[in-house]
RODO-2510 file (C-alpha; in nm, 4 decimals, decimal comma):
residues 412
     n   res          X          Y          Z
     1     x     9,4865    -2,3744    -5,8988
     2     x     9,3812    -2,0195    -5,8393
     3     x     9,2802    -1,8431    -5,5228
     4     x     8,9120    -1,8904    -5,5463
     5     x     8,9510    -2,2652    -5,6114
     6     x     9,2107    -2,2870    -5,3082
     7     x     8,9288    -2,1324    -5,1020
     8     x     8,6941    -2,3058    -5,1953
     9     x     8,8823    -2,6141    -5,1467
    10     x     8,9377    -2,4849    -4,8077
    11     x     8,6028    -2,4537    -4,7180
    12     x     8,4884    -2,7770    -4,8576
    13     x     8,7760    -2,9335    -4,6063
    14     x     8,6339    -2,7522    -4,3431
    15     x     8,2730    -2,8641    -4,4002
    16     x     8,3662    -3,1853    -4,3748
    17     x     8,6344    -3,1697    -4,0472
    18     x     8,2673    -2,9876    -3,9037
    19     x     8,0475    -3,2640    -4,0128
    20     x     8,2601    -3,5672    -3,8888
    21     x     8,3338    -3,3667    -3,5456
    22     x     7,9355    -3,2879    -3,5579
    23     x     7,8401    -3,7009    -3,6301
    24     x     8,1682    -3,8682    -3,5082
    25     x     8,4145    -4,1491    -3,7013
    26     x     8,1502    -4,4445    -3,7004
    27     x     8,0119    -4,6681    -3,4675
    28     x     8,1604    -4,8442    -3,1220
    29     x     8,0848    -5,1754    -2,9606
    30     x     7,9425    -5,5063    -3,1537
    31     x     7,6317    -5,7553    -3,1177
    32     x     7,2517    -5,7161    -3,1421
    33     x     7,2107    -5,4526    -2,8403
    34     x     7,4898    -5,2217    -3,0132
    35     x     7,3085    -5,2494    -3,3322
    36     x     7,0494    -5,0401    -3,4880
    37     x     6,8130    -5,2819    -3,5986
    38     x     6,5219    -5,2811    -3,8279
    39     x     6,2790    -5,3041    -3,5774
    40     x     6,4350    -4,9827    -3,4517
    41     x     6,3587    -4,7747    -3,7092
    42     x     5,9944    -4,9027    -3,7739
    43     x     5,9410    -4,8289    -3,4241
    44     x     6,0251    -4,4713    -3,4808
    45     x     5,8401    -4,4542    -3,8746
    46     x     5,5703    -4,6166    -3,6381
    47     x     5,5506    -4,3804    -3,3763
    48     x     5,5501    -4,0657    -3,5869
    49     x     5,2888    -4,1882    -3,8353
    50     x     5,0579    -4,2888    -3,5012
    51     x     5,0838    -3,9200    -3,3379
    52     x     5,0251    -3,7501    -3,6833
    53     x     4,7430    -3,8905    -3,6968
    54     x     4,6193    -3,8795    -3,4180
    55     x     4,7323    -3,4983    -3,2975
    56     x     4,3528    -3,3071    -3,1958
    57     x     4,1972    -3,6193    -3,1315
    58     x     4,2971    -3,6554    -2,7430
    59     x     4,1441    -3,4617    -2,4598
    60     x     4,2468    -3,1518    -2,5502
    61     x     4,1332    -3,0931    -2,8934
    62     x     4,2723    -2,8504    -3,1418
    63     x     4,5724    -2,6986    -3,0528
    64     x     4,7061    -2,5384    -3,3753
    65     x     4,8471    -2,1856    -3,3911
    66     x     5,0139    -1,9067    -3,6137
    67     x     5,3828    -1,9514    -3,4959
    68     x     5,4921    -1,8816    -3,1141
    69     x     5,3545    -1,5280    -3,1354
    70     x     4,9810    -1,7204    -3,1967
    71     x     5,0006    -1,8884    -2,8038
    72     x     4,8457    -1,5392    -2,7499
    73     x     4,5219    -1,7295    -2,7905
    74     x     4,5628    -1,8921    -2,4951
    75     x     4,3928    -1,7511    -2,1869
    76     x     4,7844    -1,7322    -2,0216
    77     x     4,9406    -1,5559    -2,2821
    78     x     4,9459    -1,2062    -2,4684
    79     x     5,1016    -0,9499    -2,7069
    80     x     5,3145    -0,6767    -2,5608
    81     x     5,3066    -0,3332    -2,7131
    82     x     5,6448    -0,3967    -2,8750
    83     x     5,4949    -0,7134    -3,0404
    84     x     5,6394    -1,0008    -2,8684
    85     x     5,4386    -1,2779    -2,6338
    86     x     5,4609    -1,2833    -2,2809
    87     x     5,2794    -1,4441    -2,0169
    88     x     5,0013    -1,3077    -1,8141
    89     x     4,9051    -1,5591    -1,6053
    90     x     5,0654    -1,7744    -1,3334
    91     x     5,3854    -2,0002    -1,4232
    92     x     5,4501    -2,0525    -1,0399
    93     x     5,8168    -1,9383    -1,0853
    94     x     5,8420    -2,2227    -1,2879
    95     x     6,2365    -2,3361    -1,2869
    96     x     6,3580    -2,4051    -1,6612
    97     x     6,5864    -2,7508    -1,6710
    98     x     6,6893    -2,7823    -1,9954
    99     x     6,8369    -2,4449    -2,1466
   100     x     7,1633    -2,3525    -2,3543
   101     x     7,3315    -2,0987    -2,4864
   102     x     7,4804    -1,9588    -2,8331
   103     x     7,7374    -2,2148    -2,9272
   104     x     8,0655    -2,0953    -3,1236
   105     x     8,3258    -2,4052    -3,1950
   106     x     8,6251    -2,5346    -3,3910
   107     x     8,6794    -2,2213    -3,5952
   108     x     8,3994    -1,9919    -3,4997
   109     x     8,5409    -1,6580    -3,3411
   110     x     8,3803    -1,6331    -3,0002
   111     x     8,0320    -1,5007    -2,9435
   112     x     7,9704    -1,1818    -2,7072
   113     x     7,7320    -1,4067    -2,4677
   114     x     7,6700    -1,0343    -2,3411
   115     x     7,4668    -0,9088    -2,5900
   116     x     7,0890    -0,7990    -2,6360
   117     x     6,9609    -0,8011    -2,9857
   118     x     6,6143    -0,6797    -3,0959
   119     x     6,4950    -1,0306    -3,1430
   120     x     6,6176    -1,3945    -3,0605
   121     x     6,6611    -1,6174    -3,3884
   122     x     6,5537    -1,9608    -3,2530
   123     x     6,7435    -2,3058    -3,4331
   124     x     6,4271    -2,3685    -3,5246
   125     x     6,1912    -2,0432    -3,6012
   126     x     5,8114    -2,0597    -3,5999
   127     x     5,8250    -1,6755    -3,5995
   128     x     6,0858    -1,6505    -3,8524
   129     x     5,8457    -1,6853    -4,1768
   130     x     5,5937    -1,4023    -4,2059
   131     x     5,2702    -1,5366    -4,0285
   132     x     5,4254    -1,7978    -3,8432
   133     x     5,4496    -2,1524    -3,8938
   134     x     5,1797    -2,3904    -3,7945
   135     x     5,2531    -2,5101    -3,4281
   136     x     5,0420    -2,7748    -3,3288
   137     x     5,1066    -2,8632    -2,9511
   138     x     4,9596    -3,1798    -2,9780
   139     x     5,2736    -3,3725    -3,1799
   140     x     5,6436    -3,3745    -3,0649
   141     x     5,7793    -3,0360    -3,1575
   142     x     6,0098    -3,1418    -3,4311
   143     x     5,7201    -3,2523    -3,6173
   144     x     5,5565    -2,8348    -3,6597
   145     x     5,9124    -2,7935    -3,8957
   146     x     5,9660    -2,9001    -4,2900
   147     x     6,2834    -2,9660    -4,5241
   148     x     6,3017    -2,6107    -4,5332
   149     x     6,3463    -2,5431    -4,1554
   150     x     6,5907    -2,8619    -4,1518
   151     x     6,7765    -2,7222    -4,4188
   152     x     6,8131    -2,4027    -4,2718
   153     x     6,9544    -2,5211    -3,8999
   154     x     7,1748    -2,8311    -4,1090
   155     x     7,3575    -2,4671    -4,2376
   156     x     7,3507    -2,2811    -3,8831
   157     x     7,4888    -2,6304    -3,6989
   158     x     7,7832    -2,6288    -3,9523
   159     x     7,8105    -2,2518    -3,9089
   160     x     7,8650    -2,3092    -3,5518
   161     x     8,2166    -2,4972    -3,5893
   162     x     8,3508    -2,2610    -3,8907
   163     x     8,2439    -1,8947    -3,9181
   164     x     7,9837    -1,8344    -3,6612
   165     x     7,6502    -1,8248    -3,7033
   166     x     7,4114    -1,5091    -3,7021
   167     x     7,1128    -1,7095    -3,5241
   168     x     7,3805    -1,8150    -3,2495
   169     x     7,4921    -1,4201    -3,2255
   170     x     7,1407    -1,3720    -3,0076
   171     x     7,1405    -1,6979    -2,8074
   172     x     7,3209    -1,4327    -2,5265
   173     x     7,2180    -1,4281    -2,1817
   174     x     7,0117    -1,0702    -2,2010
   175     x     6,7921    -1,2229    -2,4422
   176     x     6,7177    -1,5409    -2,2889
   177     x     6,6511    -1,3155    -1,9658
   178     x     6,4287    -1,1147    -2,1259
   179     x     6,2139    -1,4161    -2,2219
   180     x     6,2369    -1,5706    -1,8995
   181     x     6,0780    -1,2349    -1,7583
   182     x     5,8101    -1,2037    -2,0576
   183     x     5,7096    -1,5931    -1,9600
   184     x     5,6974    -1,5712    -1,5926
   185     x     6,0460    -1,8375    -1,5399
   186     x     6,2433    -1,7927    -1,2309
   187     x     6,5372    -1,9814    -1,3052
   188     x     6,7100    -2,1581    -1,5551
   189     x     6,9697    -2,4254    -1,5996
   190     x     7,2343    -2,3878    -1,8905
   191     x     7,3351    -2,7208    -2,0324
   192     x     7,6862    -2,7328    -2,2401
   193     x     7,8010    -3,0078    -2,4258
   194     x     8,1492    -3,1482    -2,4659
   195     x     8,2126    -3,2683    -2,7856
   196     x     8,5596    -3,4070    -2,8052
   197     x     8,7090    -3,1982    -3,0285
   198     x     9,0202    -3,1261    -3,1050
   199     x     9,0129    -2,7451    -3,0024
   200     x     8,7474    -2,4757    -3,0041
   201     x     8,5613    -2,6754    -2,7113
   202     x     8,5466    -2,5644    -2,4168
   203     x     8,1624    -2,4471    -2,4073
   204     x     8,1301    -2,5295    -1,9965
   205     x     8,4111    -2,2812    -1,9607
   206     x     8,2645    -2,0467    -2,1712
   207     x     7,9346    -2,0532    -2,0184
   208     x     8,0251    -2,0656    -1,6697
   209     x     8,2122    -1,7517    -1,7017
   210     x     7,9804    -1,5610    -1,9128
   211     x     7,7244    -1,6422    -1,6271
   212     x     7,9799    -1,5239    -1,3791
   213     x     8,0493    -1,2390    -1,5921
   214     x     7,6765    -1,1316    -1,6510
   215     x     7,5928    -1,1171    -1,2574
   216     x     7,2576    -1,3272    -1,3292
   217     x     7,4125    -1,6445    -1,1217
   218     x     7,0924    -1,6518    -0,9367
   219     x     6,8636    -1,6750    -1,2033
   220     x     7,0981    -1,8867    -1,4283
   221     x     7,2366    -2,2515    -1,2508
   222     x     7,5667    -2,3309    -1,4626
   223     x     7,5402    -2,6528    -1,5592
   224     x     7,8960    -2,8717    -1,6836
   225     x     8,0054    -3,1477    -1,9401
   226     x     8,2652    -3,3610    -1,9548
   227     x     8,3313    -3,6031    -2,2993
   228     x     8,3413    -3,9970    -2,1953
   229     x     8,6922    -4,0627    -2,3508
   230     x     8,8732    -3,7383    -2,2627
   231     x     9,1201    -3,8883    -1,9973
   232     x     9,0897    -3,5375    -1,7406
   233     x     8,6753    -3,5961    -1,7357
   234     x     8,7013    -3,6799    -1,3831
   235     x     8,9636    -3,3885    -1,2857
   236     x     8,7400    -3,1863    -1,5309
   237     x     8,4373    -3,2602    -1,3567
   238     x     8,5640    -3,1407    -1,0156
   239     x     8,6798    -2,8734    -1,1009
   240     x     8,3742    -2,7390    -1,2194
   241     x     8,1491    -2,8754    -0,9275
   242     x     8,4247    -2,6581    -0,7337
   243     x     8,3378    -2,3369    -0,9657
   244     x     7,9392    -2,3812    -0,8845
   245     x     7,8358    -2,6574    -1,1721
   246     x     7,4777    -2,7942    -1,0379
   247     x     7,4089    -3,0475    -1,3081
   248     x     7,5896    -3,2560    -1,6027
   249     x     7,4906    -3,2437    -1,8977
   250     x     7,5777    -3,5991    -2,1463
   251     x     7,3962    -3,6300    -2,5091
   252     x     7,5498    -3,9844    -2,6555
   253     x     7,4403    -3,9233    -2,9732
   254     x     7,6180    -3,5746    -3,0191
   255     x     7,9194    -3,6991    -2,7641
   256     x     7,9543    -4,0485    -2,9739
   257     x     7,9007    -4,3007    -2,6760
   258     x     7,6891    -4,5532    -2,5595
   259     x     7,5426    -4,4431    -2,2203
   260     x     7,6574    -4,7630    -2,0700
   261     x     7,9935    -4,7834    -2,1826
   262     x     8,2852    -4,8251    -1,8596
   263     x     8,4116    -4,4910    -1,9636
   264     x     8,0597    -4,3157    -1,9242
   265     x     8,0531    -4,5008    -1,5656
   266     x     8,3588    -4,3705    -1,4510
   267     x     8,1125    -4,0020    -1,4741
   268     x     7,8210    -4,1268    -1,2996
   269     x     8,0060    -4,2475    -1,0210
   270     x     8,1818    -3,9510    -0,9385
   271     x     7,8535    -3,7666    -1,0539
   272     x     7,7267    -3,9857    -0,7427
   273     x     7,9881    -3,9257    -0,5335
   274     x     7,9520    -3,5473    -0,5693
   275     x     7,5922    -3,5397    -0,5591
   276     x     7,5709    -3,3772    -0,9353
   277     x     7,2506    -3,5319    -1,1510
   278     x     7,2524    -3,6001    -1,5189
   279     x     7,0741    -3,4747    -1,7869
   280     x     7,0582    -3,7012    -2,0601
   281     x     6,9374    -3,6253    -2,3859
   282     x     6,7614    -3,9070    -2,4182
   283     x     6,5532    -4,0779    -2,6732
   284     x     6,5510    -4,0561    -3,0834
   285     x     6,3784    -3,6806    -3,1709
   286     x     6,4007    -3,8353    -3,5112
   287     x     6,5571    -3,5154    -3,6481
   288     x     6,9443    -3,7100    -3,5677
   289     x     7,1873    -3,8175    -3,8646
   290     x     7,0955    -4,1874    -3,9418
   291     x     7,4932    -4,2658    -3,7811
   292     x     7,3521    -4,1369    -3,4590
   293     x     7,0280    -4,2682    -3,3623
   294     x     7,1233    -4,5729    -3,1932
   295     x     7,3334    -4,4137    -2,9328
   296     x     7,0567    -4,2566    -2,8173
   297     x     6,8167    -4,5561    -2,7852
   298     x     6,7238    -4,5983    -2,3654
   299     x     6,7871    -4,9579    -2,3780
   300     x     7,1752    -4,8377    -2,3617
   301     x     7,1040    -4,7063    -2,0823
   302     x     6,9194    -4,9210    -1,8367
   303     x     7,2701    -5,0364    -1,6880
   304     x     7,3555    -4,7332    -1,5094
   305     x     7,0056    -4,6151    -1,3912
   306     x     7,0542    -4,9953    -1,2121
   307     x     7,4068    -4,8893    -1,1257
   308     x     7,4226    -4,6130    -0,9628
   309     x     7,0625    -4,5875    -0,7513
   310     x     7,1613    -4,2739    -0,5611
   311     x     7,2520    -4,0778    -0,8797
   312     x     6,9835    -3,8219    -1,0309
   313     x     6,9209    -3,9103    -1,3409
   314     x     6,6813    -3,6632    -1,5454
   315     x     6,6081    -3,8273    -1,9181
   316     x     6,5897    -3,5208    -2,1340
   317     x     6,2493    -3,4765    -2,3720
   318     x     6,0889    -3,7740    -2,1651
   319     x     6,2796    -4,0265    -2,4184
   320     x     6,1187    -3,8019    -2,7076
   321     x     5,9799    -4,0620    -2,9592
   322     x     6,1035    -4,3172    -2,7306
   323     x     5,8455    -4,2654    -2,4789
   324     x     5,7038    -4,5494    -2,4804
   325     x     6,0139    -4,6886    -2,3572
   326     x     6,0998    -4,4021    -2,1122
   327     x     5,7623    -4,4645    -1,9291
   328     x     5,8569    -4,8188    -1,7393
   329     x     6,2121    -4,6996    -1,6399
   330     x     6,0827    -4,3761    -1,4675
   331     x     5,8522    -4,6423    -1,3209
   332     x     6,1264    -4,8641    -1,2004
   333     x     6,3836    -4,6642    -1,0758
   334     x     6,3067    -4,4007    -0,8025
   335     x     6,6009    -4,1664    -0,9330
   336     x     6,5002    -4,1351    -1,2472
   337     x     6,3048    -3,8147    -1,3954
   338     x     6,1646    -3,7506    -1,7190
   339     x     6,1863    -3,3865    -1,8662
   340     x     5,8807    -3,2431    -2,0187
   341     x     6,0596    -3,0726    -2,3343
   342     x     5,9466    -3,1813    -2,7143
   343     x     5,6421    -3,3874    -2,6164
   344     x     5,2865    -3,3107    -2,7055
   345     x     5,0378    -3,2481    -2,4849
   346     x     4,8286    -3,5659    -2,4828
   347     x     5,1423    -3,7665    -2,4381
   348     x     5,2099    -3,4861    -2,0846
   349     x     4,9157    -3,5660    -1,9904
   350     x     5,0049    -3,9487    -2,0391
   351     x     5,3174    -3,8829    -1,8638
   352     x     5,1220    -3,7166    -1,5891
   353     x     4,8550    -4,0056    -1,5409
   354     x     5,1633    -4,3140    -1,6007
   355     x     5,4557    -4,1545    -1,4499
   356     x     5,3229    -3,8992    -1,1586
   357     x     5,3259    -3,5030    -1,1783
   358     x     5,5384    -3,5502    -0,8686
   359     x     5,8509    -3,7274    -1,1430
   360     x     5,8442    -3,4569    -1,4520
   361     x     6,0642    -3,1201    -1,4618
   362     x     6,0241    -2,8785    -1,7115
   363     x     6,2605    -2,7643    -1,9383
   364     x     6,2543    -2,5569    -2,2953
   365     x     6,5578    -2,6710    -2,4912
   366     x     6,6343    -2,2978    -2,5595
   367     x     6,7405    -2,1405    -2,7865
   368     x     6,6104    -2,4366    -3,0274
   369     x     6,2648    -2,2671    -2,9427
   370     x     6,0616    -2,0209    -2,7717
   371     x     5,9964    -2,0733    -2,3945
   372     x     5,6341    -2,0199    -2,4644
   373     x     5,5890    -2,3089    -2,6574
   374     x     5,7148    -2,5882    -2,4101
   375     x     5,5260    -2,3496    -2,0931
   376     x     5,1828    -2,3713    -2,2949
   377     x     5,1509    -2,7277    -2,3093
   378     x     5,2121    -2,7695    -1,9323
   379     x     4,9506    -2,5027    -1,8438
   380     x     4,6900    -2,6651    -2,0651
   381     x     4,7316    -3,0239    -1,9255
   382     x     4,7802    -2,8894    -1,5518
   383     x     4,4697    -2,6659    -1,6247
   384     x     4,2423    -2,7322    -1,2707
   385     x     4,5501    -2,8757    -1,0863
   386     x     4,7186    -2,6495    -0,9289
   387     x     4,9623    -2,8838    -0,7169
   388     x     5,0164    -3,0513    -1,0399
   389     x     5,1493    -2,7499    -1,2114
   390     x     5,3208    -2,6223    -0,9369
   391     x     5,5370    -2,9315    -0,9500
   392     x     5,6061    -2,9931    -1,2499
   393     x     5,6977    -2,6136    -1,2974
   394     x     5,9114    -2,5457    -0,9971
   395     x     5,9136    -2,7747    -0,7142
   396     x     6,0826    -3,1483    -0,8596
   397     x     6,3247    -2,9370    -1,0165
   398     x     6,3926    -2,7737    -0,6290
   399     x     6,3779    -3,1339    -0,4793
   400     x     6,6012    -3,2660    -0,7674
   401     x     6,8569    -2,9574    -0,7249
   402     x     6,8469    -2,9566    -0,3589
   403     x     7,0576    -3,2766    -0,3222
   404     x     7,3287    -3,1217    -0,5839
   405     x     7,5717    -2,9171    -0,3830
   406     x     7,5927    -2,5487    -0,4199
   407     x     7,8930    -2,3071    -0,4890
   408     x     8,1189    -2,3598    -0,1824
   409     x     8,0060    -2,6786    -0,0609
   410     x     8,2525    -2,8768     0,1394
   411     x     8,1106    -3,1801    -0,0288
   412     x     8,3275    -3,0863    -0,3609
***
C-alpha cells in the first residue's frame, strides 16, 4: 500500500470515528414509547407538506425575500454603506437565548474564538449564493435550504471533528458582536454542547474562557453542558455554575439520550437545586439523521417537566415541527418556555395567541443563521403590540434568568 492509499485510508477511518461520534452507536431503551414509530414519521412528512402549502396564506401574507441581506425590505431593517443589514428600528434590547459559537472537536486544531473576519459564513448561508436564497419567513427555517445547502453543512459538521472548518473559523465572538450591534441585541446566551467524546470536547471550557478572555461577559451569558452518562456531570456542572454558567444547555438527539432517562434526572435535579434552567433542543427540525429523530420527540420528555416543577425548562425552536405537541405542555406546566427560533411566522403568531407572549424567549440559533432572520419574524407578528414585543424580546428571558444565580452567588 502506498502513501496516498494509507492516507486515504486514514481519512476514510476518520470520517467514520466523526460520523458515529456525530450520530452515536445505536439506539437505548425498548417498548413502544422508545420506538420511532410509523406514525412518527407521517406526522413529520405530514406537518411539512401542510406548512408548504400553506406558507403566504396566513395573516401575514407574502413574506419571501432575496437571502438575509433582502429583510432590508422590511420597514425595521436596512443596508449599511459597507453592504451588510442592520436594524433601524426598535428591538427593545432584545436578549438572544439560543446562540453558539465556532465549534472545533476530536481532531480539529483549536479555533482563535478572537477573531474578526470580513464576513460571517453561516451553517446554513442564504447570503452565500450570489443573489441570495429564497427566505420565506412563513415556513420553519430549514425548509428556505436544498440538497445543495445540506450537502454543504453534512461536509462542514464532519469538518468540525477532523481538520477544522473554514465556516467555523468566523463563528468568533467579534463577529457575532458585530451582528448583535447591526440588529439592535443586547445580550446573548452561548449554548455548548457536550458530546461524549472521547477527547477534543470540552466546548463549555472553551467558550467560557474565550468569553472571559474577550472582556464581553456582559453582553455574552456563558452558558454550560454536561453529557448524561459522563460519571463527573454533576461535579462538572458545579463547577461551572461556580465559574458564572447561567443556563444548561442538553440536545438528546446530538448527546444520544432520552430526556427522561435516570441519568438525565440526576442533571435536572441539581439543575434545580442550583437554580440553572435548561435549554432543550427540542422537537424533530427534520434536518436530523434518521438514527436520531426519536430522541428528540417531546413525549420523552413529559416526565421531567412533571418532575422537577421548580426547574426552568426552555424547549428550544418551540418543539420545531413538533409544535403541535409543544403547545399543551407549555400549557400545562408553569415552568416551561418555548423558544421562538426556526418557526414561521403564522405558527409565532399561533404561539402568541395559544401559549401567551408572556411564555416565548427569543433566540437565533447562531451561527446556523443570521440574527436578522429569527428578529424579523418577531417584529412582524408583534407589529402594534408593543408589550408583546417587548417580552418576547427582552423581558421573559430577564424573568427566566433572574432566578439563575449569577457569578459569585453563594447559592453555588
Amino acid at each position: 500500500m502506498g502513501d496516498l492509499d494509507r492516507r486515504l485510508l486514514r481519512r476514510r477511518e476518520l470520517l467514520g470515528l466523526a460520523w458515529r461520534s456525530t450520530l452515536g452507536l445505536g439506539l437505548l431503551g425498548c417498548g413502544p414509547e422508545r420506538e420511532y414509530q410509523p406514525k412518527d414519521a407521517a406526522r413529520l412528512a405530514e406537518q411539512r407538506l401542510r406548512e408548504r402549502m400553506q406558507a403566504g396564506r396566513g395573516p401575514f401574507g407574502s413574506l419571501r425575500f432575496r437571502g438575509y441581506r433582502g429583510l432590508a425590505e422590511l420597514p425595521w431593517f436596512e443596508i449599511s454603506p459597507e453592504g451588510r443589514l442592520r436594524l433601524v428600528g426598535d428591538a427593545a434590547g432584545a436578549i438572544d437565548l439560543h446562540a453558539h459559537l465556532g465549534m472545533a472537536l476530536l481532531f480539529a486544531p483549536d479555533l482563535d474564538l478572537q477573531a474578526r473576519s470580513p464576513r460571517v459564513q453561516h451553517m446554513l448561508d442564504c447570503d452565500g449564493l450570489p443573489g441570495g436564497c429564497e427566505l420565506d419567513l412563513d415556513v420553519y427555517v430549514n425548509d428556505n435550504f436544498g440538497d445543495e445547502a445540506f450537502t454543504g453543512l453534512r461536509r462542514t459538521l464532519i469538518e468540525q471533528f477532523l481538520w477544522g472548518s473554514d465556516q467555523a473559523q468566523t463563528h468568533t465572538i467579534p463577529n457575532l458582536l458585530d451582528e448583535m450591534d447591526a440588529m439592535g441585541i443586547a445580550k446573548a446566551a452561548i449554548l455548548p454542547i457536550a458530546f461524549g467524546l472521547p477527547f477534543g470536547d470540552a466546548l463549555t471550557e472553551q467558550w467560557m474562557e474565550a468569553i472571559r478572555v474577550s472582556g464581553a461577559g456582559a453582553r455574552l451569558l456563558p452558558g454550560a453542558s454536561v453529557h448524561p452518562r459522563d460519571p463527573d456531570k454533576i461535579a462538572r456542572l458545579r463547577g461551572y455554575a461556580a465559574a458564572g454558567a447561567r443556563i444548561v444547555k442538553l440536545h438528546p438527539a446530538g448527546q444520544r439520550f432520552y430526556a427522561d432517562e435516570p441519568v438525565a434526572m440526576e442533571i435536572y435535579a441539581e439543575c434545580q437545586r442550583m437554580r440553572l434552567p435548561v435549554f432543550f433542543h427540542a422537537g424533530r427540525a427534520g434536518i436530523e439523521p434518521e438514527a436520531g429523530l426519536n430522541y428528540n420527540l417531546l413525549r420523552h420528555m413529559r416526565g421531567a417537566l412533571s418532575a422537577f416543577p421548580r426547574l426552568q425548562f426552555v424547549l428550544g425552536h418551540a418543539g420545531a415541527r413538533d409544535i403541535a405537541e409543544a403547545i399543551p405542555l407549555a400549557r400545562r406546566h408553569d415552568n416551561v418556555w418555548l423558544g421562538t427560533h426556526g418557526q414561521g411566522a403564522t405558527q409565532l403568531a399561533r404561539l402568541m395567541r395559544e401559549v401567551g407572549a408572556e411564555k416565548l424567549v427569543f433566540g437565533s440559533d447562531w451561527p446556523w443563521y443570521h440574527l436578522g432572520a429569527s428578529l424579523a419574524k418577531v417584529l412582524i407578528v408583534t407589529e402594534g403590540q408593543p408589550e408583546a414585543r417587548q417580552a418576547i424580546l427582552r423581558g421573559n428571558a430577564e424573568r427566566l434568568l433572574a432566578a439563575a444565580p449569577g457569578p459569585g452567588s453563594s447559592d453555588v
